[in-house]
C-alpha positions in Angstrom: 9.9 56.1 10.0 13.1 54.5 8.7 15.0 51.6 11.0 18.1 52.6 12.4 21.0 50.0 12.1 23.8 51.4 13.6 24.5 54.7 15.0 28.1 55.6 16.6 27.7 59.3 18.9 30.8 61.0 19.9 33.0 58.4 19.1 36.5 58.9 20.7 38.9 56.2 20.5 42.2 55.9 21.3 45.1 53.4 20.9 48.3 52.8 21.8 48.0 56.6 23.3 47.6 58.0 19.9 43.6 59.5 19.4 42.4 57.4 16.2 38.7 59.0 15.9 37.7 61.8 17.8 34.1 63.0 17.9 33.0 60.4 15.2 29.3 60.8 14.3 27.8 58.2 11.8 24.5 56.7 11.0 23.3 53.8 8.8 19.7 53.3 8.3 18.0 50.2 6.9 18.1 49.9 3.5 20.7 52.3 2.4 24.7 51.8 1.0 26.6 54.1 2.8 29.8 55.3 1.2 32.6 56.4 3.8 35.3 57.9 1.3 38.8 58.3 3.2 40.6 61.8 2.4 43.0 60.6 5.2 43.3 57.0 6.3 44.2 57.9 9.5 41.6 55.9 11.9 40.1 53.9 8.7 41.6 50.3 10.1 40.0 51.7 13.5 36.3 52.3 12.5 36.6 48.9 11.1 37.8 47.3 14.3 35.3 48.9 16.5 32.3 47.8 13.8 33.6 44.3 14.5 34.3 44.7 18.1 33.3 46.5 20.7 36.7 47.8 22.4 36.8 50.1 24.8 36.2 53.8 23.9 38.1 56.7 25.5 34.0 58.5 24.6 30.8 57.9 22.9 28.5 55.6 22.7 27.7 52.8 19.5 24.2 51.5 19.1 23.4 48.7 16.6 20.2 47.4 15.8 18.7 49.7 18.2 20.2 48.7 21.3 23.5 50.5 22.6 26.8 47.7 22.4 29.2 49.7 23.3 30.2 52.6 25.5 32.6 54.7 26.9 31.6 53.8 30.7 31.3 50.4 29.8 32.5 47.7 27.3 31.8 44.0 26.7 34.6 43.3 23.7 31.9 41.7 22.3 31.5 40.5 18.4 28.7 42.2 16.8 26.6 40.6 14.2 27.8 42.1 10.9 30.2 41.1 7.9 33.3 43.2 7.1 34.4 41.9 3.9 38.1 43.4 2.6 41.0 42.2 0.3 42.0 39.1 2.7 39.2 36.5 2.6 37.8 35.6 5.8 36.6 32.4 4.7 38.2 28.7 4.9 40.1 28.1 1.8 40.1 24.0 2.3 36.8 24.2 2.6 33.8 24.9 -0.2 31.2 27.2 -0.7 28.3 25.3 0.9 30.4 24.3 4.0 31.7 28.2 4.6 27.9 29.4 4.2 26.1 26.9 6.8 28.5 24.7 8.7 30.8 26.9 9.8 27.5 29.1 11.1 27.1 29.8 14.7 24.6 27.4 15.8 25.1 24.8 12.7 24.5 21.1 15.2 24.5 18.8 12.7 27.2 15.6 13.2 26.8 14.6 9.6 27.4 17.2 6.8 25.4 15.8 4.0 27.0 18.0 1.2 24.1 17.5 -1.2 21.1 19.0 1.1 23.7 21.4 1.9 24.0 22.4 -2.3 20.2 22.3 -3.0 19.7 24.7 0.0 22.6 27.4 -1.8 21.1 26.8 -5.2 18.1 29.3 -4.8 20.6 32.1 -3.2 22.8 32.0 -6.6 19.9 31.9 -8.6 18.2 34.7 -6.4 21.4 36.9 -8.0 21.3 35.4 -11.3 24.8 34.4 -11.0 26.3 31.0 -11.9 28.9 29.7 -9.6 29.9 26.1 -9.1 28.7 25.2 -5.6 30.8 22.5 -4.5 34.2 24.5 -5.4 36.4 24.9 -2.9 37.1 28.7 -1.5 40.7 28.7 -3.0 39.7 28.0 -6.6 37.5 31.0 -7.0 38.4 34.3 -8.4 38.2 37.8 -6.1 34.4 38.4 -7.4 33.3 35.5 -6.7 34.8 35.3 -3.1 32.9 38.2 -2.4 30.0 37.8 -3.5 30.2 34.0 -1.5 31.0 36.5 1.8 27.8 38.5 0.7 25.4 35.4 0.8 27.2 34.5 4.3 26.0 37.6 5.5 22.5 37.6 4.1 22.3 33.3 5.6 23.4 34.6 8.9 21.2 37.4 8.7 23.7 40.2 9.4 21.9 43.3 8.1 24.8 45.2 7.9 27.7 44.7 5.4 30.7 46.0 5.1 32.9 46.4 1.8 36.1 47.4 2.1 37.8 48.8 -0.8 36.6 45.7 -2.9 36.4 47.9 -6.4 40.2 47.5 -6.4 40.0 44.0 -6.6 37.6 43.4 -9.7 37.3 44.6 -13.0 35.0 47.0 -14.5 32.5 44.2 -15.4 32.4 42.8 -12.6 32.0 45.6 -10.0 28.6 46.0 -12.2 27.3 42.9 -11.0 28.9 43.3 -7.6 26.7 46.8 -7.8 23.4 44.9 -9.1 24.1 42.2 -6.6 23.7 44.8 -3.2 21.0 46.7 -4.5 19.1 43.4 -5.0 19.5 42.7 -1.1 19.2 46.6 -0.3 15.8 46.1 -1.6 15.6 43.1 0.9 16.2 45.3 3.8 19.7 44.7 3.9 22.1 47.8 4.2 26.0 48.6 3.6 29.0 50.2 4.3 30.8 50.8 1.2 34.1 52.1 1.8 35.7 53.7 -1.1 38.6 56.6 -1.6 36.8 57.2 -5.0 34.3 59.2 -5.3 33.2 58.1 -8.7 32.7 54.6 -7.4 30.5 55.8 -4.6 28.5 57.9 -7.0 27.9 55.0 -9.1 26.5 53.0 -6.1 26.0 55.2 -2.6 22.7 56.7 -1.6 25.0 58.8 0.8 28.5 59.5 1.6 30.3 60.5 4.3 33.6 62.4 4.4 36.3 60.8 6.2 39.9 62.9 7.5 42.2 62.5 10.3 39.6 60.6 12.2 36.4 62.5 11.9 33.2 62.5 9.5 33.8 66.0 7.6 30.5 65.9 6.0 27.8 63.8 5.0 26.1 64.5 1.6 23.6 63.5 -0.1 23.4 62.2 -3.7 22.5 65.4 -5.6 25.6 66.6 -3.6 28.0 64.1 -4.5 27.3 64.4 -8.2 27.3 68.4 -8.0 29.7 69.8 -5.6 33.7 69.1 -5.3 32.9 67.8 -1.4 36.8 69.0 -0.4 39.7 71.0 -1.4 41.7 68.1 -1.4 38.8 67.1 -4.1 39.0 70.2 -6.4 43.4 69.8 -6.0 43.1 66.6 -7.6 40.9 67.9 -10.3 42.9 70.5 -11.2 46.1 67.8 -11.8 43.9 65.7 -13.8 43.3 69.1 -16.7 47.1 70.4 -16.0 48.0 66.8 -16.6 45.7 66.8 -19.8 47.0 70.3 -21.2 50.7 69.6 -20.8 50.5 66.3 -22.7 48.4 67.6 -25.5 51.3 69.8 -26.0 53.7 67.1 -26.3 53.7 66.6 -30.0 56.8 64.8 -30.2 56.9 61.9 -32.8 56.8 58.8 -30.5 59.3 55.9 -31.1 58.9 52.3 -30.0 60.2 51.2 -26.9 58.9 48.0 -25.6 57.2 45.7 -27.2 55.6 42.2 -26.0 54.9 39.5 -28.2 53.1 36.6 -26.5 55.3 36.2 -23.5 52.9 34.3 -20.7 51.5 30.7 -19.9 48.4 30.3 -19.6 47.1 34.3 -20.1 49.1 36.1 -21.0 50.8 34.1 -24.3 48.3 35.7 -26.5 48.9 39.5 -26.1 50.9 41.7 -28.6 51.1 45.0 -27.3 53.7 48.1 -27.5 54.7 51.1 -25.8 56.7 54.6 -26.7 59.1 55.9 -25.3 57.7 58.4 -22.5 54.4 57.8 -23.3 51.8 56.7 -20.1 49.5 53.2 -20.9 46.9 52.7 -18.6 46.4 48.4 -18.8 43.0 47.3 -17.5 43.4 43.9 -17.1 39.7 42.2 -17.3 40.5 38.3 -15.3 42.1 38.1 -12.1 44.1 35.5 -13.2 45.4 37.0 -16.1 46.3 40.0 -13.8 48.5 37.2 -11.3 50.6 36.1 -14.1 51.2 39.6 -15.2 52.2 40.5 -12.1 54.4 37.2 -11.9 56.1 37.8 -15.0 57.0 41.2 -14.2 58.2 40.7 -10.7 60.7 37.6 -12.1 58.0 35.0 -10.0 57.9 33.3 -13.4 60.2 33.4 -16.5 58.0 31.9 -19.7 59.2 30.1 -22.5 56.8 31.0 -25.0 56.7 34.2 -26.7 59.2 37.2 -26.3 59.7 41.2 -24.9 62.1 43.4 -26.2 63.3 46.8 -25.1 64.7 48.4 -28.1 64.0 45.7 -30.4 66.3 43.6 -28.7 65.3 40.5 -26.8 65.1 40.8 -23.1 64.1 39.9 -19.5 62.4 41.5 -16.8 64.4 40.3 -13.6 68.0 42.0 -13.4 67.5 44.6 -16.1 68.2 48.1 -15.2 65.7 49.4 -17.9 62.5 48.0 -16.2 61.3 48.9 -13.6 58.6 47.6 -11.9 56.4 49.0 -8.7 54.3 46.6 -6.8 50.8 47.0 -5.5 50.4 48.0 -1.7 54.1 49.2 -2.3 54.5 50.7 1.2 54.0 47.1 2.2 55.5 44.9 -0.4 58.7 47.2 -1.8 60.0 48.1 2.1 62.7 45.8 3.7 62.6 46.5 7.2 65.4 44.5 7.8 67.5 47.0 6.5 68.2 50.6 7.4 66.7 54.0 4.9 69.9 54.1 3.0 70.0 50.6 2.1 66.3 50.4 1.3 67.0 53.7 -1.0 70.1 51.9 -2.9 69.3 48.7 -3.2 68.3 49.2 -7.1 71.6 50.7 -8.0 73.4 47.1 -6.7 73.8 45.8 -10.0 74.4 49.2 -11.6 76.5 50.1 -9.4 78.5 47.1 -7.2 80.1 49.0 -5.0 77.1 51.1 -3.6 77.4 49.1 -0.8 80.8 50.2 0.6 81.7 53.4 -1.2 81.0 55.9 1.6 81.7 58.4 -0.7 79.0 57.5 -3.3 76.5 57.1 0.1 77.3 60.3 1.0 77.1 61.7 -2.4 73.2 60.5 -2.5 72.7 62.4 1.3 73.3 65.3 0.1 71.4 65.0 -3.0 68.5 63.5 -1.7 68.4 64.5 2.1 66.8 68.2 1.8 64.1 66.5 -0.2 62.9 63.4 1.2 64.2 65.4 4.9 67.3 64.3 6.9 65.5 62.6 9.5 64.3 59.9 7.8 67.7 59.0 7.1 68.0 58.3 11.1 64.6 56.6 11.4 63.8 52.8 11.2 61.9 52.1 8.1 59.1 50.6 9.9 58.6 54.1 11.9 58.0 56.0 8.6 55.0 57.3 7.6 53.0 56.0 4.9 53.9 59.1 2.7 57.8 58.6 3.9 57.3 55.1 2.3 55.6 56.0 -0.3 58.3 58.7 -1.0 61.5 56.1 -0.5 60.0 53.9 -3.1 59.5 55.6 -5.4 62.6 57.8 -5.3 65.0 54.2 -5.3 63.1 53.8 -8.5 64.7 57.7 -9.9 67.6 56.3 -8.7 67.7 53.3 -11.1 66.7 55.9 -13.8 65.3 52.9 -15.6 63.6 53.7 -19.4 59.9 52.1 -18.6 57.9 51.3 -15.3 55.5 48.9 -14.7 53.5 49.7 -11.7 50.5 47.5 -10.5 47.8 48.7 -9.3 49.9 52.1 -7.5 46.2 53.7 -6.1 45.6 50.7 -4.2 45.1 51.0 -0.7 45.8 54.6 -0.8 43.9 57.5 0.3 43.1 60.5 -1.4 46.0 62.4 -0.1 48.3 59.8 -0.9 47.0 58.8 -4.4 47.9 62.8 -5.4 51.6 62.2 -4.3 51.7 58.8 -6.7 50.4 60.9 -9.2 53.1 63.4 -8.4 55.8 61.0 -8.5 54.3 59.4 -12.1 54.6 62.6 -13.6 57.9 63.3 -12.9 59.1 60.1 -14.2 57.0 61.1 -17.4 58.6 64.7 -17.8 62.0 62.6 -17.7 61.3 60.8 -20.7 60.5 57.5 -18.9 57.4 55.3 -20.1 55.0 54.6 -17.4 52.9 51.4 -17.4 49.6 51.3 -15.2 48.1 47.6 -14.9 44.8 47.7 -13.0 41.5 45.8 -12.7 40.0 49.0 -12.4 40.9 52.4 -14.1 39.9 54.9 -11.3 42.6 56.8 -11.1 44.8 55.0 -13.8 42.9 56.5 -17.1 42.8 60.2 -16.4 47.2 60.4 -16.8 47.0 57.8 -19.5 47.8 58.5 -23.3 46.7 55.2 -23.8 44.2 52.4 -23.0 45.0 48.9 -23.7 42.0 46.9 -22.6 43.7 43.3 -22.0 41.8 39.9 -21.7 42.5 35.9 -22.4 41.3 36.3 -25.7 43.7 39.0 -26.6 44.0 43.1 -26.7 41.7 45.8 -27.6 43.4 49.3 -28.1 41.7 52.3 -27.2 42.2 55.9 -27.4 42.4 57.9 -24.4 39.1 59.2 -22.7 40.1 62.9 -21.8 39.1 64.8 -18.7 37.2 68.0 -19.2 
C-alpha cells in the first residue's frame, strides 16, 4: 500500500472576498514527482501559501503526513514541515552553505559553530549527488542551480518529505535542469516526493510520474504518464499546437532574401566580450544562453545597466548603443512586473517609449487623443480609466507590449517573455511576437531554456563563455 503525503479534499479558499480554489482535490503519495501544470494562474500563489501554511479555509480539509493540519472548522496557522523552493532564494545570502543547511535548522543548540565539522558532515550529501560544489561559499556567490539544489539538501537534512519546485526550469539551462532532474529522482528513490510545478508540459513529461491540470482554481484532470505523452490534456493545449504548425507554415513561405541587420561583435565584460553573432532583418533568433552569469550581463547590456568598452553592435552597419535608441527595443523578463510604472496613469505608461521620438507626447492633447482612438477599441476603453496596478495580468501584458508597436522599433530583444506566465498567457506573447514579425521587425528570444522560445524561432544561436554555436532551426511537426 503506498504512503500518503499530503492530501487536500474539497479545498475552498477564499481571500480578500475573491474564491481562489474551489473544490480543490489533490494527492501526493510517497515517492512520486507530481507535476501541477497551470492553464490559468489564477489560485497558483494560493496552493502554495496554504502548502506552507495552514490559513483558514472557507471548506475542506488538508491532511499531511497522515494526520489532518488544517480544516475548514478549524485552523492553527501553523507552518507545515515541507520546502517550497521558487525564483527568490529563501536562504541567508551572508551566510554559507553549511551554516544555511544545519545552523539555521530548527533545533540546531550548539553555542560554537565549528565550520569544519560542520563541512565534513555536507561533504557526503554533495557526493551522494555526484555534484561538486565548494562548501564554504557563501549563498550569494552561487549560481541559480546551485542555490537549488543547496534548498534541495535543506530539505532532505530537515527531513521534509515533501518538496516543492516552483517553476525552477526557467531559471537553468538545458544542462543543468538534467542534473536538477537526476538529482530528485535520486532522492525520490529515497522516499522523498515532489511537487513540480511547471506551465510546460514537456518539462513535466521529461520528469513527472503524474500531472495534474490546473485552471481557474481547480484540478481539471489528473493523468497519468501514458496520458501526458499521448493525449493533448486541453483545448487550450491542442490551440497552442495548432500556432506552433501555422507559425511553421507561414514562415517556410517567407522566402525573402534576408539582409543583415544587427550585428554584435564582442561587446560585454566578462561574458559576453567573446560572442560574434548577427541577425536579419524580420527574422526570429531564439538565444539559449547556457551560464547564468552570462545571461545577467546580457540582460545588463541590453537594458543600459552597463555600457562596455570592449567590442561593438551596429544596427545597419553603423556603430550604436542600446539605451536611447529608437531601433531597439528591449522587453524584460516578468514584464507585467518590471515594464509597469504604477506611478503613472495607462496613457502615460502606453507613451512613455515615444518620449524621445516624439517630445511633445507629453502635452499634445491632440496626439493623446489621436492614440485613444486608435488604440482604445482594441486594448478596451476602460483600461484607459483604470489604475495600472488594477489591471489584469493580460491588460499588462497587452499595455507592454503595445508601447513597444508604438515605438515601431526595427529589432526586439525580449528576455525570457514565457517566464512566469501561464499557458493562456504564454499564447497571447506568442500573439503579440508574431505580429511584430509580420511587420518586418526582428525578434530576439534570450532564454536559459528554449520551451517555448524554439518552436517561433528561424534560428538558434546556442551562446556560452567560450563563444557561439549556430544552429539551424528544429521544426515542429
Amino acid at each position: 500500500m503506498r504512503n500518503e503525503i499530503l492530501r487536500m479534499e474539497r479545498v475552498t479558499y477564499i481571500e480578500d472576498e475573491i474564491v481562489k480554489l474551489k473544490d480543490f482535490n489533490l494527492q501526493i503519495y510517497q515517492g512520486e514527482i507530481i507535476g501541477l501544470l497551470p492553464v490559468t494562474s489564477h489560485g497558483k500563489s494560493e496552493v502554495l501559501k496554504l502548502l506552507a501554511r495552514n490559513l483558514p479555509l472557507y471548506d475542506g480539509y488538508v491532511y499531511y503526513g497522515g494526520e489532518k493540519v488544517n480544516t475548514w472548522k478549524d485552523s492553527h496557522r501553523t507552518a507545515n514541515r515541507l520546502s517550497i523552493i521558487q525564483e527568490k532564494s529563501s536562504l541567508a545570502e551572508n551566510l554559507n552553505i553549511a551554516d544555511n543547511i544545519f545552523v539555521l535548522r530548527p533545533g540546531f543548540k550548539q553555542w560554537v559553530i565549528r565550520s569544519r565539522m560542520l563541512n565534513r558532515q555536507l561533504e557526503p550529501f554533495f557526493k551522494d549527488i555526484g555534484l561538486d560544489i565548494q562548501i564554504d561559499k557563501e549563498v550569494s556567490e552561487l549560481s541559480a542551480f546551485e542555490r537549488i539544489v543547496v534548498e534541495i539538501l535543506r530539505a532532505v537534512v530537515m527531513g521534509y518529505h515533501l518538496i516543492v519546485l516552483d517553476e525552477v526550469g526557467a531559471l537553468v539551462s538545458n544542462h543543468e535542469l538534467e542534473k536538477l532532474h537526476s538529482i530528485i529522482r535520486h532522492y525520490v528513490d529515497k522516499g522523498f516526493s515532489f511537487l513540480y510545478v511547471c506551465s510546460h508540459l514537456e518539462e513535466i513529461v521529461s520528469i513527472c510520474d503524474r500531472c495534474a491540470l490546473f485552471s481557474n482554481g481547480r484540478i481539471m484532470k489528473v493523468m497519468g504518464h501514458e496520458e501526458m505523452q499521448h493525449d493533448p490534456p486541453v483545448t487550450y493545449m491542442s490551440e497552442y499546437n495548432d500556432m506552433v504548425r501555422f507559425h511553421a507554415q507561414k514562415r517556410e513561405e517567407d522566402n525573402e532574401e534576408k539582409q543583415v541587420l544587427f550585428q554584435w561583435d564582442g561587446y560585454g565584460e566578462s561574458h559576453t566580450d567573446g560572442f560574434h553573432f548577427q541577425v536579419y532583418k524580420g527574422e526570429c533568433v531564439a538565444m539559449q544562453i547556457l551560464d547564468a552569469g552570462t545571461m545577467e550581463e546580457m540582460r545588463q547590456i541590453l537594458t543600459g545597466d552597463l555600457l562596455p568598452e570592449r567590442g561593438r553592435i551596429c544596427l545597419h552597419g553603423k556603430n550604436c548603443r542600446i539605451p536611447g535608441n529608437q531601433g531597439i527595443a528591449v522587453v524584460q523578463e516578468r514584464a507585467t512586473k518590471s515594464m509597469i510604472f504604477p506611478e503613472l496613469d495607462y496613457m502615460n505608461n502606453l507613451c512613455i517609449c515615444l518620449a524621445e521620438k516624439v517630445p511633445s507626447i507629453w502635452h499634445d492633447h491632440r496626439l493623446r487623443k489621436s492614440i485613444f482612438s486608435e488604440y482604445a477599441p482594441v486594448l478596451g476603453e476602460e483600461v484607459f480609466y483604470m489604475p495600472v496596478e488594477n489591471l489584469s495580468e493580460k491588460q499588462k501584458y497587452q499595455l507592454v507590449y503595445t508601447r513597444i508597436l508604438l515605438q515601431k522599433p526595427e529589432i526586439l530583444f525580449c528576455i525570457q517573455p514565457f517566464m512566469g506566465a501561464d499557458l493562456v498567457h504564454r499564447m497571447y506573447i506568442w500573439s503579440m511576437l508574431e505580429k511584430f514579425l509580420d511587420k518586418g521587425i526582428s525578434v530576439v528570444i534570450l532564454s536559459l531554456n528554449l520551451s517555448d522560445s524554439l518552436a517561433i524561432a528561424d534560428r538558434l544561436l546556442i551562446l556560452d563563455k567560450g563563444g557561439r554555436g549556430d544552429c539551424p532551426k528544429t521544426r515542429i511537426i
